[in-house]
C-alpha positions in Angstrom: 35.5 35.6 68.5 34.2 31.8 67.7 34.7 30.8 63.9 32.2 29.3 62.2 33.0 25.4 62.3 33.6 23.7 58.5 31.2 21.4 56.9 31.8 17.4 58.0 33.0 15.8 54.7 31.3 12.9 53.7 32.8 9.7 55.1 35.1 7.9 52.8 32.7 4.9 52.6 29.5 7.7 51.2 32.6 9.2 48.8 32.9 5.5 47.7 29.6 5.0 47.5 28.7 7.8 45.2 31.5 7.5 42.8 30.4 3.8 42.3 27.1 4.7 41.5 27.7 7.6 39.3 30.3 4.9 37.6 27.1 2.9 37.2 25.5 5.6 35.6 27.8 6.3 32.8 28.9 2.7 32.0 24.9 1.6 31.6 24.5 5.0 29.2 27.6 4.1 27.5 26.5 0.7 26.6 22.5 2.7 25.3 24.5 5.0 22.6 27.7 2.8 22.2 27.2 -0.6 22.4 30.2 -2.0 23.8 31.9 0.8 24.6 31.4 -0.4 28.6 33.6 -3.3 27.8 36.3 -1.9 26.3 36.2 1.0 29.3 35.9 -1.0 32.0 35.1 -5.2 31.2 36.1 -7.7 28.8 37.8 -6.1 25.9 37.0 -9.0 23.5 33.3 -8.0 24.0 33.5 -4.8 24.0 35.6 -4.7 20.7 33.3 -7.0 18.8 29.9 -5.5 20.1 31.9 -2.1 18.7 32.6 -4.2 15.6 29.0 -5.0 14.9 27.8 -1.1 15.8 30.0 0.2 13.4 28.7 -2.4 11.1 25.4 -1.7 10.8 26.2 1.9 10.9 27.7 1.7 7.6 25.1 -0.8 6.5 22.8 1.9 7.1 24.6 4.8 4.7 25.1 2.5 2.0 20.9 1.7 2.2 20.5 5.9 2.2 23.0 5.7 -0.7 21.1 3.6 -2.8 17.8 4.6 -1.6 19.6 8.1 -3.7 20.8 6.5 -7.1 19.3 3.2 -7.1 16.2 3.3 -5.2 14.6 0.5 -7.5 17.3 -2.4 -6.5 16.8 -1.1 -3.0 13.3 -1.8 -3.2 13.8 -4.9 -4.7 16.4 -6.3 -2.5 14.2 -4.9 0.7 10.6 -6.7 0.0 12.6 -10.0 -1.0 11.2 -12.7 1.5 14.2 -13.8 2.4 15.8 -10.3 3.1 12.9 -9.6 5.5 13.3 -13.1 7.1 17.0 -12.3 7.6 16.1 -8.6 9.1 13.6 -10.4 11.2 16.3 -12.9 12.7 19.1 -9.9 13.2 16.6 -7.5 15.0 15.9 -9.9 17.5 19.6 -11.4 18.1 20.7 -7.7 18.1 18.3 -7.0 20.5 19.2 -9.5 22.8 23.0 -8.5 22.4 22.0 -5.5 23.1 20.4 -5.8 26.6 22.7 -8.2 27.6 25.5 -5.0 26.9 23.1 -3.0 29.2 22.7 -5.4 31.7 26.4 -6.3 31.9 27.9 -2.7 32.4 25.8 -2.5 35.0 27.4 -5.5 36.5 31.5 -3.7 35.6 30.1 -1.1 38.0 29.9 -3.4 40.7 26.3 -2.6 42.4 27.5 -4.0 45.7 30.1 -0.9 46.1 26.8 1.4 45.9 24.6 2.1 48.8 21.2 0.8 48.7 19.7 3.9 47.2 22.4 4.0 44.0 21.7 0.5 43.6 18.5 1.6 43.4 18.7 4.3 40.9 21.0 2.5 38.7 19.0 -0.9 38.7 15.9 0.8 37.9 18.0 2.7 35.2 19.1 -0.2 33.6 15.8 -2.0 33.9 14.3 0.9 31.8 16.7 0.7 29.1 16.4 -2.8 28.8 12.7 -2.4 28.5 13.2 0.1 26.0 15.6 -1.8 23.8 14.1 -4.6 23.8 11.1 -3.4 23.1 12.0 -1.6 19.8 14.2 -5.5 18.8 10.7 -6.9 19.5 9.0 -4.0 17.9 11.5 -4.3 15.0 11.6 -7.7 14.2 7.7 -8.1 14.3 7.5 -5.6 11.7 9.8 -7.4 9.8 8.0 -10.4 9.9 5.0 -9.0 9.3 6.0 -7.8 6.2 7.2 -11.0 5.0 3.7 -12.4 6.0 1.9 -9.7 4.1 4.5 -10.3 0.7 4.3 -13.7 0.5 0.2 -13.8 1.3 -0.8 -10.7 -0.9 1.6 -11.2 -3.4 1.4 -14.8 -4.8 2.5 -13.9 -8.3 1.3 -15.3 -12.0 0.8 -12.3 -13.7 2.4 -11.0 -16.7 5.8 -9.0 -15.9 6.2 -8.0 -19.0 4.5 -4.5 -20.3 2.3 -4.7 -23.5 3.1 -2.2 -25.9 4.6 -0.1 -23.4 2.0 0.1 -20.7 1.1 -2.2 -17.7 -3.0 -2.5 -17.4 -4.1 -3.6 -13.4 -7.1 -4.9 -13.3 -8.6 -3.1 -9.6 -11.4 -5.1 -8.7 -13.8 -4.3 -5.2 -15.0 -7.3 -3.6 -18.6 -6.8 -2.4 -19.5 -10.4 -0.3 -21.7 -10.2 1.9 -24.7 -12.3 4.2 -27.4 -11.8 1.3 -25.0 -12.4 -1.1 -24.7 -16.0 -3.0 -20.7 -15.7 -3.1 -18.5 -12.9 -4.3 -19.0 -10.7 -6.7 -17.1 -7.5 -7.6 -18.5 -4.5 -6.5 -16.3 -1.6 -8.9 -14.5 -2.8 -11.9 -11.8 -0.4 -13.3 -8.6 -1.0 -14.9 -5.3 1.2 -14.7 -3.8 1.2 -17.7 0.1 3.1 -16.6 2.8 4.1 -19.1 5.7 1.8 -17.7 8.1 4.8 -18.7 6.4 7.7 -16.9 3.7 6.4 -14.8 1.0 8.5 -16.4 -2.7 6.5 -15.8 -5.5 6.0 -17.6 -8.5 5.0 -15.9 -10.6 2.7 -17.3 -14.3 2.0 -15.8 -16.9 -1.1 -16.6 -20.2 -0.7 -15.2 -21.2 -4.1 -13.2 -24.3 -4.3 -15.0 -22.7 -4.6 -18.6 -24.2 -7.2 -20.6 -23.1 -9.9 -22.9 -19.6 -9.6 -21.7 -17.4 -11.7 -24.1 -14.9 -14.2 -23.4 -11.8 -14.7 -25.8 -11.7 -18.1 -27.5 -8.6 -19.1 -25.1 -10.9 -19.1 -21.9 -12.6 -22.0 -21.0 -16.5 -20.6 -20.5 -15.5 -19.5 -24.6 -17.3 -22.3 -25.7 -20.6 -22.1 -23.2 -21.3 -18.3 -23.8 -19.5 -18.3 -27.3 -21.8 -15.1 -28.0 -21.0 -13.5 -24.7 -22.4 -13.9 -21.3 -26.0 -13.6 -21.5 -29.2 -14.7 -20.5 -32.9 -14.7 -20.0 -33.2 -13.6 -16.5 -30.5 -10.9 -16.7 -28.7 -11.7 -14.5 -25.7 -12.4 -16.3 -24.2 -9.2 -15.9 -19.8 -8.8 -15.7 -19.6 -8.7 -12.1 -21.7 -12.3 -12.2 -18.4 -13.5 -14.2 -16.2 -14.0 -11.0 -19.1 -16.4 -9.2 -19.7 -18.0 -12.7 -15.8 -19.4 -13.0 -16.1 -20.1 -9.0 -18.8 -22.3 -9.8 -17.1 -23.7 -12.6 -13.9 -24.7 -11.6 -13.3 -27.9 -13.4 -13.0 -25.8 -16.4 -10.2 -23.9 -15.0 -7.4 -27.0 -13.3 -4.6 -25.8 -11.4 -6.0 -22.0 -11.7 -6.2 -21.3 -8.2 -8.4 -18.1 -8.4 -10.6 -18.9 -11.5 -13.1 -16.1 -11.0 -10.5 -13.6 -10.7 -8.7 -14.5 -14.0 -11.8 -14.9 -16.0 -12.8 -11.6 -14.7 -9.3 -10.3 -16.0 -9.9 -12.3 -19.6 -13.0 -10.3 -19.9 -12.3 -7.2 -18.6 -9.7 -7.5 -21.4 -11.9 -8.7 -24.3 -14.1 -5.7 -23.6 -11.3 -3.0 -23.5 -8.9 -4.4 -25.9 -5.6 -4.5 -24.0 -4.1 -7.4 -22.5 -4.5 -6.9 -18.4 -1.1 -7.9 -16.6 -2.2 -7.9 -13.1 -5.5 -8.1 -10.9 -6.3 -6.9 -7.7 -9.2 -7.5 -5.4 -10.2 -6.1 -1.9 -12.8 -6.6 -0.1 -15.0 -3.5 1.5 -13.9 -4.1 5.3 -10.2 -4.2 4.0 -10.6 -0.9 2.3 -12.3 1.0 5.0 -9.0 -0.3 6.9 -6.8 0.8 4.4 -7.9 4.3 4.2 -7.7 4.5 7.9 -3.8 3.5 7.8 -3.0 6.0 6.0 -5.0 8.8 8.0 -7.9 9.4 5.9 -8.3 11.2 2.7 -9.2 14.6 1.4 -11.6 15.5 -1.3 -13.2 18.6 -2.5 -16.5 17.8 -2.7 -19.4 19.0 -4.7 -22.6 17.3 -4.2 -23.7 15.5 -0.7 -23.8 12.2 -0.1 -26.5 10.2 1.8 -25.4 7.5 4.4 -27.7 4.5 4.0 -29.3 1.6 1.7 -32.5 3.0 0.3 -33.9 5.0 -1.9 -36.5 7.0 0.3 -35.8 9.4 3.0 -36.3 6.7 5.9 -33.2 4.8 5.4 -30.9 8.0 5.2 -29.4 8.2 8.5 -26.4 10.8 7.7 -24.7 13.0 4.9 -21.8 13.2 3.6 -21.5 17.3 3.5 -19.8 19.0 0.7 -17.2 21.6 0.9 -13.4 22.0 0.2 -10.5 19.8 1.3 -12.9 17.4 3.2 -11.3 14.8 5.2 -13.3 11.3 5.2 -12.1 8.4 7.2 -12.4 4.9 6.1 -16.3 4.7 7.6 -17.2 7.8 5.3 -15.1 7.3 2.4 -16.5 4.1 1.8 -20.2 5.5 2.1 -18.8 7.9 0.1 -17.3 5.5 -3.0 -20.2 2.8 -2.6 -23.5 5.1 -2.4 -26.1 4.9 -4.5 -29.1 6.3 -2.6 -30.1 9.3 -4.8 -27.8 8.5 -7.6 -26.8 5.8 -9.9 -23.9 3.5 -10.3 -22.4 5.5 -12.6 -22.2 8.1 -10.6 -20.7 5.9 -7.5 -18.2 4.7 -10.5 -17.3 8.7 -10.8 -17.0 8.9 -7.0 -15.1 5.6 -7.1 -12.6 6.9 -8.9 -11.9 9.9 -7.2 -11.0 8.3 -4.2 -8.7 5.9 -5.9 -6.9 9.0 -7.4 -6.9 10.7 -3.9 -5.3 7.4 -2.2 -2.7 7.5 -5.1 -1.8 11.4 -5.0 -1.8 11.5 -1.4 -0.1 9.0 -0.3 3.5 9.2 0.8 6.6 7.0 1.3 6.7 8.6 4.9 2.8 7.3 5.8 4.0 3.9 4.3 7.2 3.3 6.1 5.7 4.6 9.6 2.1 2.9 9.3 3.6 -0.4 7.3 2.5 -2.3 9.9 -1.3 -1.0 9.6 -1.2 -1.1 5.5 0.1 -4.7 6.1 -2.4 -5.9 8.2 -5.6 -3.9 6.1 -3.9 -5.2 2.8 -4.2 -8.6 3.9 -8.3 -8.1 3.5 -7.2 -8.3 0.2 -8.3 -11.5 -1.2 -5.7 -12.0 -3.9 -3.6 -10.5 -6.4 -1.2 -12.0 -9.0 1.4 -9.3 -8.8 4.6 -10.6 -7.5 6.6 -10.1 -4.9 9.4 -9.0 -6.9 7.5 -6.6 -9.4 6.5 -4.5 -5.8 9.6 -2.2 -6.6 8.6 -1.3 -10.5 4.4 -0.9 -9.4 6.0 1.0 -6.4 7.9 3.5 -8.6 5.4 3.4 -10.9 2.6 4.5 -8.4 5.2 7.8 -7.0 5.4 9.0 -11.0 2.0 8.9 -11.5 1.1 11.0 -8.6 2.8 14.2 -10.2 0.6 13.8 -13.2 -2.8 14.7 -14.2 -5.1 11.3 -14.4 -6.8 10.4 -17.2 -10.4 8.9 -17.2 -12.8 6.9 -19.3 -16.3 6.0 -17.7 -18.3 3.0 -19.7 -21.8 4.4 -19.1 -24.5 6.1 -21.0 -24.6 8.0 -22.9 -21.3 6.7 -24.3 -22.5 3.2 -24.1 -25.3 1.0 -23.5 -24.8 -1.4 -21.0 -28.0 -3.7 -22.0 -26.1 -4.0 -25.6 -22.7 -2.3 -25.4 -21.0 -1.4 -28.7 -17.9 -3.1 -28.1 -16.0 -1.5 -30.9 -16.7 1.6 -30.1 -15.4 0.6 -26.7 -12.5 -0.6 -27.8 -12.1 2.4 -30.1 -12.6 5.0 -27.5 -9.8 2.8 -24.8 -7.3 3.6 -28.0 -7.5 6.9 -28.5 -7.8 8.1 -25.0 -4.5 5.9 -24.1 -3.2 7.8 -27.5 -4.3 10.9 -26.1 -2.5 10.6 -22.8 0.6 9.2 -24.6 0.7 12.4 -26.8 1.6 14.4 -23.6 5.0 12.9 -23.1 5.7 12.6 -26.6 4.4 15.6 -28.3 4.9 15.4 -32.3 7.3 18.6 -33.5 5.6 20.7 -35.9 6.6 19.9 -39.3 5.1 21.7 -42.0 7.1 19.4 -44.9 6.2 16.2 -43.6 3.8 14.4 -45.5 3.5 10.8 -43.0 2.7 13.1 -39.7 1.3 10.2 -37.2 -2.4 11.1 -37.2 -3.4 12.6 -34.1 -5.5 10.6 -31.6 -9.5 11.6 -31.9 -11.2 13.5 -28.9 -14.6 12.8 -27.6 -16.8 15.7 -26.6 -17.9 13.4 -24.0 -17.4 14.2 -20.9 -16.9 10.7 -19.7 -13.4 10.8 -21.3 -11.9 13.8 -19.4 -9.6 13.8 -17.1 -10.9 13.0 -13.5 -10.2 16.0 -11.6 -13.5 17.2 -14.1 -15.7 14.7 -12.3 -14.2 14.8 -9.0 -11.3 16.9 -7.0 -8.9 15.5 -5.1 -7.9 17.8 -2.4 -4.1 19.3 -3.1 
């Protein structure tokens, strides 16, 4: 009876072969999830031991940043959008990344690709080649971002504002930028001012209409002494927003100011109110369409539709904005959305305005900003200028994530409340005071005390409902 003959073994040469390229395999992975582990396996010790050095390193670098992003997220904020930390991130990622490829690139030389046949050379080269790609792609990747954030801190951010919170509140100064080809220069578009407890975060919203008259300027600003009544005259068309264009075109009267129109604006804006504004902000209407793309869209809860287009007959109309719940508008429709007046007035755009400021506020995350940086970065540079700086990011940052979890106050200058023609400016002033009182008394409610005879009086509410809370006017989607 024949037996059945044994399988031929591979020849020693194929064993050798096969080994050497499986050996290939596992030093190249080796060197992907422990960077100079190859070295100390199989190379130069020395290489391995202080490419093991400087993974271990940043390792622990990276649970002392989740450390303090726990207990002292503020100094970790601060220390991250420092210039120089992000230029020093920006330097490491790349010189990591080259370390790193060159790690790849030598434990695939310790395997010794001439011991492999041509098809593991194959496999292991290609192998190697991907990882290399993909390595130093994300260094490339990395430090881009890193210096893209420096670029957008020390372009956005140029400082000169007041650091210092007046009477226990921090008032921004959020001004839309509305230049365009039939427009003689730039002019703001949307004036409001959030006035935030520096404590808790909780906002006040303040709105101007554009077409407020006889705006006054405090005696410390140079146009004082040419409008020393306020800023008015015959053809009416000295109206607030005209302020920024009237210091641009008078910019002798402002030396070493480098955004007159912005801090006479501010000056203003402040006059009018009553508070003192620490910061300004202005972004033009392409940069905000941007900026509401980056972060995915928002979501409102509409009540009223919208038309899409400049005119006030049916003809220019060329789209609605539908209402309904939880609505999702991207950056095309949530600027027709803020900026429409077609049908309406601007103080009913000011209402709409509003809302979507409070829905960019409440909905956005520190997850969207970390993984979209990039895009926030390069839509925030539309911005034209602000004199926040760099290093108060941190406190506006923590600000901003305390005020999301509270309700939003809301004060709209418009008639009935006021006249805009001839604006009572102490009853302006006097409605700013008690509805910053108002919101105040939430975190600091007075005990009940039936003995006391010097009980703070409590702050007067208007029946208007131009000083309720904005989720009255408009919903922001939860």
């Amino acid at each position: 009876m024949a037996t059945a003959s044994a399988p031929a073994l591979p020849s020693p040469q194929r064993r050798s072969e096969g080994i050497a390229a499986r050996r290939g395999i596992v030093l190249v992975l080796m060197s992907l999830l422990v960077p100079g582990s190859a070295q100390l396996a199989a190379g130069n010790p020395k290489v391995g031991r202080l490419a093991l050095r400087v993974w271990l390193g940043l390792i622990v670098l990276l649970l002392v940043a989740g450390l303090l992003a726990l207990v002292a997220r503020s100094f970790l904020i601060g220390l991250y959008t420092n210039p120089f930390t992000l230029l020093a991130l920006q330097v490491a990622a790349l010189a990591l990344g080259i370390g790193w490829v060159l790690l790849l690139v030598d434990a695939w030389r310790i395997a010794n690709p001439g011991a492999m046949s041509l098809p593991g050379r194959l496999l292991t080269g290609l192998l190697t080649l991907a990882l290399v790609a993909a390595t130093g792609g994300i260094a490339w990747s990395a430090s881009s971002s890193f210096g893209t954030q420096a670029h957008f801190i020390e372009t956005v951010f140029g400082g000169g504002g007041t650091t210092q919170a007046t009477n226990g509140r921090f008032n921004i100064l959020l001004m839309g930028g509305d230049a365009g080809k039939s427009r003689d220069g730039l002019r703001p578009d949307s004036l409001t001012v959030a006035s935030i407890d520096a404590e808790t975060g909780r906002t006040v919203l303040l709105s101007l209409p554009r077409n407020l008259q006889w705006a006054p300027f405090p005696q410390d600003n140079p146009l004082h002494a040419k409008y020393p009544n306020g800023y008015w005259c015959a053809t009416q068309e000295c109206l607030l927003n005209a302020v920024y264009t009237l210091a641009e075109d008078n910019k002798k009267l402002f030396p070493k100011v480098k955004y007159p129109g912005a801090e006479a604006t501010a000056d203003v804006v402040g006059e009018i109110l009553g508070i003192d504004i620490n910061y300004w902000a202005m972004i033009d209407l392409s940069g905000f369409r941007q900026l509401i793309d980056a972060v995915g869209g928002i979501r409102l809860d509409i009540t009223k539709r919208v038309p899409m287009g400049i005119t006030y007959d049916d003809k220019g109309v060329f789209d609605w904005i539908e209402p309904g719940k939880n609505v999702l508008l991207d950056g095309y429709h949530a600027l027709w959305f803020a900026r429409s007046r077609t049908y309406s007035n601007d103080y009913e755009r000011m209402a709409r305005q509003k809302c979507v400021m409070n829905a960019m506020l409440r909905q956005l995350n520190p997850t969207t900003v970390l993984t979209k940086f990039n895009e926030l970065a390069s839509a925030s540079e539309k911005v034209i200028a602000t004199n926040i700086p760099g290093g108060e990011i941190n406190t506006m940052l923590e600000l901003a994530m305390k005020a999301k979890t509270l309700p939003m106050g809301s004060v709209s200058f418009t008639p009935p409340l006021i006249q805009p023609v001839k604006p009572d400016f102490a009853k302006i002033k006097q409605v700013v005071a008690d509805r910053i009182a108002t919101s105040e008394a939430l975190d600091n409610p007075q005990p009940a005390s039936s003995t006391s005879t010097s009980a703070t009086p409590k702050p007067k509410k208007s029946s208007s409902t131009q000083t309720s809370d904005l989720d009255a006017v408009c919903t922001v989607s939860s």
